[in-house]
N, C-alpha and C positions, 0 to 999 in steps of 0.2 A: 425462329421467333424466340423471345428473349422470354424466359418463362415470367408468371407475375408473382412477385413474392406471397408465400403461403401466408404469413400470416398477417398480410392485406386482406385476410376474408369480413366482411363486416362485422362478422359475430364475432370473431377472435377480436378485434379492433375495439369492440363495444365492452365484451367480459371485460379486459384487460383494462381499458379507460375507466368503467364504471369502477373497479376496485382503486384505480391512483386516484378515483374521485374522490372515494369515503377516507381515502389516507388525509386526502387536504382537508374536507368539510371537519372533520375530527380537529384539525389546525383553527379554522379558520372558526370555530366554534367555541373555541378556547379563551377563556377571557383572562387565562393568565398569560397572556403569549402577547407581548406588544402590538397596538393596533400598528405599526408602521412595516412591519413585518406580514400582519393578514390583509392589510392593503397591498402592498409588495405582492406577493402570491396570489391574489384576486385580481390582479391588474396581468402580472403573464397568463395568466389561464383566460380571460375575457380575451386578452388581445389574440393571444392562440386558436381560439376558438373562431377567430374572424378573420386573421392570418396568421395561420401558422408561421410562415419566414419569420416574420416580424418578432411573434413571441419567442423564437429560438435566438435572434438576435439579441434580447434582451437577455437572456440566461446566456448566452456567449460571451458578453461583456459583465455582467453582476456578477453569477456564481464565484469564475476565478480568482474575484477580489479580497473574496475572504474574511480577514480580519481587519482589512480597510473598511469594508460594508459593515460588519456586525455589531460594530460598536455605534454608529448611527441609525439602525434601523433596530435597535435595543436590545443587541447582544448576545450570548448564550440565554440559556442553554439551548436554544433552536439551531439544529441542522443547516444552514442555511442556502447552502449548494444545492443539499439534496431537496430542501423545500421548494427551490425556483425549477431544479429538475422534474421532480414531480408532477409541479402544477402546468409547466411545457407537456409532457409527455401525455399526462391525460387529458389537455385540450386537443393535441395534437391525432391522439386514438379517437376520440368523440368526433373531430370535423369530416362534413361531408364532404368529400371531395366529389367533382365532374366525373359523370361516370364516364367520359369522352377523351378524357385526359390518358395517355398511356402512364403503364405502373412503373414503378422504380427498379430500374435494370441494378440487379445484382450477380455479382459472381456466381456459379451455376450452382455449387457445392454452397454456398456460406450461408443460406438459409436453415439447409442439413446441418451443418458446425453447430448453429444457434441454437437449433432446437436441442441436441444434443448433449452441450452445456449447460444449457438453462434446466434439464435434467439432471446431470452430475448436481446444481445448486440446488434444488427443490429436494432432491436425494438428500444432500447433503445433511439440510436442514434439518427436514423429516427424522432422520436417522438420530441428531442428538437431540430433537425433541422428543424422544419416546426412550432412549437413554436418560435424560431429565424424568421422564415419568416414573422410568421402573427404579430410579433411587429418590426422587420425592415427588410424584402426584402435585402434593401443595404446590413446588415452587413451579414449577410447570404450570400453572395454571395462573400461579401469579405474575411469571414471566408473561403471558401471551397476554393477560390484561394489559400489562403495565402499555406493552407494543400496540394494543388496538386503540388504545386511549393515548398515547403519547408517542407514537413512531417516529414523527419528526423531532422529536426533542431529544437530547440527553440520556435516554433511560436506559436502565441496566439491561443488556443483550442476553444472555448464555448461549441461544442453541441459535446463534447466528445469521439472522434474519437482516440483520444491516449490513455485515459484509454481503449478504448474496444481493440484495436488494441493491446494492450500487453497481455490483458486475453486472445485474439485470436491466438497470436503467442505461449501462452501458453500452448495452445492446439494443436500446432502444432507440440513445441516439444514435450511432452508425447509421440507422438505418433511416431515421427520420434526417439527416443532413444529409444523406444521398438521393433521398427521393427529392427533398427541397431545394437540394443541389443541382440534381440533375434538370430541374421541370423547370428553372430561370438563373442563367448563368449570373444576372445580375445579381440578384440571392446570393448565390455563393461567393461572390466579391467582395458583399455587404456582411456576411457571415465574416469571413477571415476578417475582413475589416474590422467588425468587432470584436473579435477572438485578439487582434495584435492593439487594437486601443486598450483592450484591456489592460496586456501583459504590459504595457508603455505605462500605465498610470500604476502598475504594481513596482516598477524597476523604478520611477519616478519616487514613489513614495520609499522606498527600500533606499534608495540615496539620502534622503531627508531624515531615515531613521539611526542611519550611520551619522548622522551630522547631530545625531540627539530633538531630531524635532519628528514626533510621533505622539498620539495619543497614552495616555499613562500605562494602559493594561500591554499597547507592546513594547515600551520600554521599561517596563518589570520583565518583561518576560527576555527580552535582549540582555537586559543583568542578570538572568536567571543562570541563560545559554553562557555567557561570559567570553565568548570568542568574536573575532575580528569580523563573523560570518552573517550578512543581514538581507533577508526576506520579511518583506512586511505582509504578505499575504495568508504565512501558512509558517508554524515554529520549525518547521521540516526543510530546511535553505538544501536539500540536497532534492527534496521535489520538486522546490521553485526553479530551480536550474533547466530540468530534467522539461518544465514545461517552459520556460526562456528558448529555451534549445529549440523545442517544437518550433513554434512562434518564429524564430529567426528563419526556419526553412521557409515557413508560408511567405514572412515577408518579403523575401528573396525570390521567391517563387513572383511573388505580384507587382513586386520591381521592375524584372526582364518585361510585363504585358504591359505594365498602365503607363503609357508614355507620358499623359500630363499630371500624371500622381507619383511618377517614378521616384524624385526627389523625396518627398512623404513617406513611402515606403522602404528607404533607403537609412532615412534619419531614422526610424522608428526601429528597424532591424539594429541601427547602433545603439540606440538607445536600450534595447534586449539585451544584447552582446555587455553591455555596461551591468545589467542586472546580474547577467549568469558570473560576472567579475565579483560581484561586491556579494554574492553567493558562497564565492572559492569552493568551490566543486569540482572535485579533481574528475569527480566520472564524468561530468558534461567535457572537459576538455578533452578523456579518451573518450567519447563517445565522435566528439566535433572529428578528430581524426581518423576515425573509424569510416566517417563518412566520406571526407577530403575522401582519402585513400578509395574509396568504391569511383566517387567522381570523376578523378585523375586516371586509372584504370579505364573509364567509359573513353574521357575524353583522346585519350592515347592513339583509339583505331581513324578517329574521325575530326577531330580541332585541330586549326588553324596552327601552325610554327609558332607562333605568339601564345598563343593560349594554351599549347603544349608546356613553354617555359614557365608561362605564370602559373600553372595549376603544380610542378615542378616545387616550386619554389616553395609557394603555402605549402605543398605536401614537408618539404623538405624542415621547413617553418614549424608544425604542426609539430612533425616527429619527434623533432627536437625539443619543443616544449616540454609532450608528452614522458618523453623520455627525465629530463628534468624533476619532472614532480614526481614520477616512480619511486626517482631515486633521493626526492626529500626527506626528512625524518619522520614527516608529519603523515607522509606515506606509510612509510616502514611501518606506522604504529596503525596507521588506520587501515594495512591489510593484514596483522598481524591480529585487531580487534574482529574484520569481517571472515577471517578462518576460525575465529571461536565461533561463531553467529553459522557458517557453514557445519561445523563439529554438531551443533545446536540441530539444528535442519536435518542434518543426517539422522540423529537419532528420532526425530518425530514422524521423518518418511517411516522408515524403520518398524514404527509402532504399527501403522496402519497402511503399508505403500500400497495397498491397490483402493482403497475409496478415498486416505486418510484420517486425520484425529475432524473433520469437520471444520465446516466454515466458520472462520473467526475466531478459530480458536487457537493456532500459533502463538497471541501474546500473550492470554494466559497460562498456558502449559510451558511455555519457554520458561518459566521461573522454578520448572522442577529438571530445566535438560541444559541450563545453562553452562559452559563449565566456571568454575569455583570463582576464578576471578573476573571473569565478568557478570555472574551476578551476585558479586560483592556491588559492582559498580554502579550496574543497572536493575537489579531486580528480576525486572521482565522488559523483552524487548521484542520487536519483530524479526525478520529475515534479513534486511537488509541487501537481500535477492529474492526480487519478486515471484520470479519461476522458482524459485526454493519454494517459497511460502506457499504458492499456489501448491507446488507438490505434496508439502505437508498436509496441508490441510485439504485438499481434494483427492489424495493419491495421486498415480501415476494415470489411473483412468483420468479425472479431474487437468491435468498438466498436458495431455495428448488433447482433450475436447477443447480447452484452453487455446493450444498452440492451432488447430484448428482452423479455429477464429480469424486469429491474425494471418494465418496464413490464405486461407483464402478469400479475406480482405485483400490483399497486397501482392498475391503473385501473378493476376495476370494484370496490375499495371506495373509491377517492377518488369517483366519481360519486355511490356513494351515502351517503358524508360531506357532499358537497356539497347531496346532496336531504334529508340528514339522517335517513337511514335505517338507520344503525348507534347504537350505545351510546358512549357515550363514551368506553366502556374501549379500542376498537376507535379510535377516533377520535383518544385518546392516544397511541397506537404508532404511528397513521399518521403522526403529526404530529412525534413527536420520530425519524422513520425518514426523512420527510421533509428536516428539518433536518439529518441524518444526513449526507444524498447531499448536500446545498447546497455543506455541509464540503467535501466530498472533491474541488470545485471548487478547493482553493487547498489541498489536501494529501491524503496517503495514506493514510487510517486503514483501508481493508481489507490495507495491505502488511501489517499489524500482528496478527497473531492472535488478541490480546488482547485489543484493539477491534474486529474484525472479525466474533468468533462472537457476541457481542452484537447483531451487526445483521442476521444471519442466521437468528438465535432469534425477536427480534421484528419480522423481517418475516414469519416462517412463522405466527408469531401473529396475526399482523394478515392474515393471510387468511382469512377466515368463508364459510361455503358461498352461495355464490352465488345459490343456486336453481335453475333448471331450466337449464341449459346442456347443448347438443347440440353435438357436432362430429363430423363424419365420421371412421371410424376409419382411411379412407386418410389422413387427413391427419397423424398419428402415422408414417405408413409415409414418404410423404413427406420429414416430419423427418429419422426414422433414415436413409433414403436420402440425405440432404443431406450428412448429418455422416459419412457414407462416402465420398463424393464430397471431401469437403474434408480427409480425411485421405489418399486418393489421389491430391493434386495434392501432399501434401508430397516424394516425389522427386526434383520439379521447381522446390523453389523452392533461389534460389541466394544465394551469402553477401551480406548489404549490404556496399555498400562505403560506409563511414560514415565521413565528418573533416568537417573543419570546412571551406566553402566557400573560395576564395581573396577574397579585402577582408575577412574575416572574422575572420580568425587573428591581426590587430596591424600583419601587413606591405602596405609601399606595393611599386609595382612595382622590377622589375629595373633599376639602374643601373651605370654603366662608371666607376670612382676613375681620377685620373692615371695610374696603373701599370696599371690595365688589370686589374684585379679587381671582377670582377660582386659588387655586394651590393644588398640593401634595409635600406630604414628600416624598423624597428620603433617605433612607438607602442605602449609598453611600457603594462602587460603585452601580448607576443604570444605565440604558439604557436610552434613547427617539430615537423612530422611527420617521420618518417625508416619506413623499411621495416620490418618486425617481429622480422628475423634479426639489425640490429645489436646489437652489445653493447659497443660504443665509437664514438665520434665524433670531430673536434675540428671546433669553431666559432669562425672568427673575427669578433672583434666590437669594435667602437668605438665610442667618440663621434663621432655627426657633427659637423664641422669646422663648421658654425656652430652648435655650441651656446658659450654661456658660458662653460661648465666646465670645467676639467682634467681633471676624474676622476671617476666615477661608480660604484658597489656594484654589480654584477649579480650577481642570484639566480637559479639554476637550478633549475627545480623539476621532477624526474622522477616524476609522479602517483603515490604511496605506493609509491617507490622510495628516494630519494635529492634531498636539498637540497643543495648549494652555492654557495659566494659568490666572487668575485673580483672585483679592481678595473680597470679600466678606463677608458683615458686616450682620447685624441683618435691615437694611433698602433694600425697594428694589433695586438690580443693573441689568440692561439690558447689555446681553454681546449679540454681535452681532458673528455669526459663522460662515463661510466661506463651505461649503458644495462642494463636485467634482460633483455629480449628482450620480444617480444609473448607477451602471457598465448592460449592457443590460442582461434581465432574471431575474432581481433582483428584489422583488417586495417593496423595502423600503430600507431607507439608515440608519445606525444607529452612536447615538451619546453616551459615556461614560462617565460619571460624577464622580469623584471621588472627595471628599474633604479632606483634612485635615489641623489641629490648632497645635500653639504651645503652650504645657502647663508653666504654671509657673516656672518649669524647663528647658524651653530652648529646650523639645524635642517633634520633627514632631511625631504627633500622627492621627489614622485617626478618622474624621470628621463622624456623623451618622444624624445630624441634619440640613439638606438640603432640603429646600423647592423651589419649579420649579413650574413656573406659566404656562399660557397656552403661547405656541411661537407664535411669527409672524411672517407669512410668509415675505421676503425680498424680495426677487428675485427669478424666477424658470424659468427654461428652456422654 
């Protein structure tokens, strides 16, 4: 007998719905929040509440649209994904189901995963908010208001309550699209149906914005990006791929079934395949052959002579591509940019590898472990590998409970994919969910909401009842005992001390000038750290005496603070810098130094011979 999911108990179902209630009523109470939007969100929650399918359909098709939707139903600052998410989720906890009805067959472990996870995050949480306490009380306190009273909107995070709160609603669908999946297949039809209308009206519109016909805010923002690269749904074109990708498996998958829809489902997957184009996402193309290549491998022991050559051929097709864009320029530079962002990663596991630096918190700490020259470029940025970022910021415990998940989501229908013991339609979701996580190797498409409930929808789909699966019911207790366990080490865990290692930051060691002033050579761009209280500095700085030049440009750059420029000779000049102070949690603030000279030609070249004395302090909080 197929166990019933643990946390199908009604009280669990009830806590958990009553709190996504008071998240919405907070919304829907708000009278600064556009009425088309608290309309929106009282309309999936009413229809949820009387059919669930129904209100998940409607959040399968809205959520993903994004910035097509926001700007008609009035725009930021509202969450807007996570708004329809919510208000699904806790209709969907509050409805009575038949008590006649069997429960939603789940892999036998991935209940244990859940609970386990949802621990590492509640952990997680907890632990930087009692860090926030013990260095300020106040903001601590005004942080959680700001979240009781505005969670759906905009407002300033610190101790990560919105990143857990989406991997938690993640989990929530999973398991709501398999139970609704499983209890009427026509449901799950009408689900992908919606999930690939969607992506069809987002590649649709993403062609229209390549043509210059878009609404004003995302053709600023298309000028902003300045590349040939266009998603209308989400400023991120390497998540909208990542969910394109999904989407072509499912409609592939519902091709091979729906004999009078086949055509429909056929156009619409080209119509995807056209979006992850006008995307240019090099990962979705290795991701697409990552898959070919599992497919071709399947088909080898068991297809047809024909169907051996044509799978052949696309592999053959695919390879070549892939190989191609490897070996473009535009490659070279953008895996040359994702080994700094890995350099980056490393050093934050590093801080904290067994719980992490905490949820949500990789983008802002990434502007003290960047190296030099990319965040001259970027300031602060994410991972641009998801299982990076998960490791960062949850540890190596965090990245195991993680991997978990997906895996016992997916391996006992990849086994019986590979015996060929599912339908195709099932075998389409695995494969474009597949492709999915390849993505997420070289970018973030769960940071993205848009992209994210997409892949949570159709991997709850892509779970089919098993069959006869036993597991002891201690081992449920187990879990839950884990994930108490691991939210009671959070008082002990203590703040990372995060920068960038010393050879790391641009400078060579310490040396003594004739007068007897300590300085180093910067190989520009380098860093300097300073304490988090200052709020001025001066740095002296020169040319070193063998270079060439007279004179050289240096740029200061105070990561999404303040730029400046001054010139600088072969004598020493004292530049004075204006500092904002450390953002709270931060344990350093950092400064970017870039030089560059003009040669006898007339042309900006950059500068490597920059010498930095010790600063003085000016002023500090």
């Amino acid at each position: 007998m197929t166990p019933r999911w643990q946390f199908g108990q009604p009280w669990a179902r009830l806590a958990v719905g009553l709190i996504l209630a008071f998240v919405l009523a907070v919304l829907l109470t708000n009278g600064a929040v556009p009425a088309a939007i608290r309309l929106e969100a009282a309309l999936v929650l009413v229809v949820t509440l009387v059919r669930p399918a129904v209100g998940l359909m409607i959040v399968a098709f809205l959520a993903p649209l994004g910035d097509i939707v926001a700007p008609i139903v009035g725009g930021p600052p509202v969450r807007h994904a996570e708004t329809l998410t919510i208000a699904f989720l806790a209709g969907w906890l509050l409805f009575r189901t038949d008590q006649d009805e069997s429960p939603v067959a789940l892999p036998a472990t991935l209940t244990s995963a859940m609970w386990v996870f949802g621990g590492v995050l509640i952990a997680s949480v907890t632990a930087t908010a009692l860090q926030l306490h013990r260095e300020s009380p106040a903001a601590l306190q005004s942080t959680i208001a700001t979240l009781t009273q505005s969670y759906l909107l905009n407002a300033d995070d610190v101790i990560g309550v919105h990143t857990a709160g989406r991997l938690l609603e993640g989990l929530g669908l999973i398991v709501a699209a398999a139970e609704l999946g499983q209890r009427s297949v026509r449901d799950r039809l009408w689900l992908l149906t919606c999930l690939v209308a969607s992506g069809v009206v987002a590649g649709v519109a993403s062609a229209l914005l390549a043509i210059g016909i878009a609404p004003v805010q995302m053709l600023a923002r298309q000028a902003a990006n300045g590349l040939p690269r266009y998603s209308a749904v989400t400023g991120d074109v390497n998540a909208a791929a990542s969910s394109y990708l999904l989407l072509v498996g499912a409609a592939a998958g519902a091709a091979s079934v729906a004999r009078r829809r086949r055509v429909a489902w056929l156009v619409a997957a080209t119509l995807l395949v056209a979006g992850i184009m006008l995307t240019g996402s090099g990962s979705a193309l290795i991701a697409i052959t990552a898959v070919v290549v599992a497919v071709v491998l399947r088909m080898a022991s068991t297809a047809a002579r024909p169907w051996k050559i044509a799978g052949v051929l696309v592999l053959v097709m695919m390879i070549g591509s892939a190989a191609a864009f490897v070996r473009s320029s535009r490659s070279v530079a953008s895996l040359e940019m994702r080994g700094g962002f890995t350099r980056t990663s490393v050093r934050l596991v590093e801080a904290h590898p067994v719980f992490g630096i905490g949820a949500g918190r990789y983008y802002p700490l990434s502007k003290l472990t960047l190296p030099p020259w990319l965040s001259l470029f970027y300031g602060r940025e994410n991972a641009h590998d998801y299982y990076l970022q998960i490791a960062a910021e949850l540890g190596i415990v965090g990245l195991a409970a993680f991997l978990w998940v997906l895996a016992t989501a997916l391996t006992t229908q990849l086994k019986r994919a590979w015996r060929g013991e599912i339908n195709s339609l099932t075998a389409g979701c695995l494969a474009g969910t597949l492709a999915y996580l390849v993505t997420a190797l070289a970018g973030h498409p769960l940071l993205v909401p848009e992209t994210a409930i997409p892949f949570w929808v159709v991997l709850g789909l892509a779970i089919q009842p098993p069959g006869v699966a036993t597991r002891p019911q201690w081992f449920d207790r187990i879990a839950m005992g884990l994930a108490c366990v691991l939210v009671l080490t959070a008082p002990f865990r203590g703040l990372a001390p995060v920068t960038l290692v010393v050879g790391d930051d641009g400078f060579g060691p310490w040396q003594t000038d004739s007068g007897g002033r300590a300085y180093r050579q910067a190989e520009t761009p380098a860093s300097l750290f300073v304490g988090p209280a200052i709020t001025s500095l001066e740095i002296p700085m020169r040319l070193s005496r063998g270079s060439s030049n007279h004179s050289a440009l240096v740029a200061i750059v105070v990561p999404g603070y303040a730029r400046t420029e001054t010139r600088v000779g072969t004598d020493w000049t004292m530049q004075v810098v204006a500092l904002p102070g450390a953002e709270v949690l931060e344990p350093n603030q950092r400064i970017n130094l870039a030089a560059s000279v003009v040669d006898d030609l007339g042309t900006l070249e950059s500068s490597r011979h920059l010498d930095i004395g010790q600063v003085r302090v000016v002023t500090a909080k």
